[in-house]
N, C-alpha and C positions, 0 to 999 in steps of 0.2 A: 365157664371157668368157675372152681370155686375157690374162695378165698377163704381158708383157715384161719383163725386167731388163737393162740390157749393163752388162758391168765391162770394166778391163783400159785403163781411159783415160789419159790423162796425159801429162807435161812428157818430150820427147826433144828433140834438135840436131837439125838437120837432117841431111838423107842417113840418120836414123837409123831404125830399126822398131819396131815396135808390134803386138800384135796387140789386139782388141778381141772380145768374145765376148757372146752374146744367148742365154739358156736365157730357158722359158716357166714360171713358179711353178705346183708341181703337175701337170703337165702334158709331153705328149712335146711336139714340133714335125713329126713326120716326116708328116702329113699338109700341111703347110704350104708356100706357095712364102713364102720369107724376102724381105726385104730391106735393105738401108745405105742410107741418107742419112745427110746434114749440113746443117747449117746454121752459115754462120759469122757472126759480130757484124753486124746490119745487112741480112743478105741474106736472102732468101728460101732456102727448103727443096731442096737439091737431089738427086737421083736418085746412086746411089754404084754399089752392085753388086747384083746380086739371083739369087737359085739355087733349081732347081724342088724341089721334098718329093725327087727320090731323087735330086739330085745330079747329075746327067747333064746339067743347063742351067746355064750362068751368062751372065753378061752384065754388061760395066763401065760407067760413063761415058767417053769417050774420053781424061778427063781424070785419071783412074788406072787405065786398061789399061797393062799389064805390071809393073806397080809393086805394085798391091794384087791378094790371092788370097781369095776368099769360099767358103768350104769349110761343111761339117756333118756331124752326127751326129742320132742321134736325141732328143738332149738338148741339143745349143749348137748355132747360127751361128758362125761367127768369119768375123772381117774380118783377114788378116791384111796389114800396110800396113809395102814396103820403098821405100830411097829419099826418106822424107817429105820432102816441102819446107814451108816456114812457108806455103802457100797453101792447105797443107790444116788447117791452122790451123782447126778449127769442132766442135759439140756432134755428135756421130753416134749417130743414132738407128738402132734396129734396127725393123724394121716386120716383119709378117706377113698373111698373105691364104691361107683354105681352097686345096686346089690343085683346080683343075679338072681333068676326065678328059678333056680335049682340049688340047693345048697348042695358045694361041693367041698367041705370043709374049712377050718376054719385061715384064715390069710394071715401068715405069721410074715410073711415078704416083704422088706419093703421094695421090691420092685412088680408085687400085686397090687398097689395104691397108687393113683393118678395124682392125688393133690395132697398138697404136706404147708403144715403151719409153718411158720419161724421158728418154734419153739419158746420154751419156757424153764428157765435153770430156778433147778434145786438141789439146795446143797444141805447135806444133813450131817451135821457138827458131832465128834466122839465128845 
């Protein structure tokens, strides 16, 4: 079992940054492919960013490509997010999934990840 945690959430203005961060309780992450959702009031779950166990893959939604950077270690995720606008306003969860020894591209699903944090609300002020 792994256990998720992200911190690092919270109240910024807009155009302003944030980063957000996901370590595993007890545990490394560097066998794992990571990844970011959100959910904001009302909507359904959506795909954020996600990066493979060594780092060498990532992948955005189109709807924060170049603004947000999803990096690791072998103890945190971080989502770090410039630019925010109040649209990304929502709870961002950090997810995880074993990584497989074949890349099969990148895992935007959340019903391709096995273990899911609490989450973490950020709310970003017009």
């Amino acid at each position: 079992q792994v256990q998720l945690v992200e911190s690092g959430g919270g109240l910024v203005q807009a155009g302003g940054s944030l980063r957000v961060s996901c370590a595993a309780s007890g545990r490394t992450l560097s066998t794992y492919t990571m990844g970011w959702f959100r959910q904001a009031s009302g909507k359904e779950r959506e795909f954020v960013a996600t990066i493979n166990r060594n780092g060498g893959r990532t992948y955005y939604a189109d709807s924060v490509k170049g603004r947000f950077t999803i990096s690791r270690d072998n103890a945190k995720v971080y989502l770090q997010m410039y630019n925010l606008k109040p649209e990304d306003t929502a709870v961002y969860y950090c997810a995880a999934v074993p990584d497989s020894y074949y890349y099969a591209g990148p895992k935007t699903l959340t019903d391709e990840y096995n273990y899911w944090g609490q989450g973490t609300q950020v709310t970003v002020s017009s």
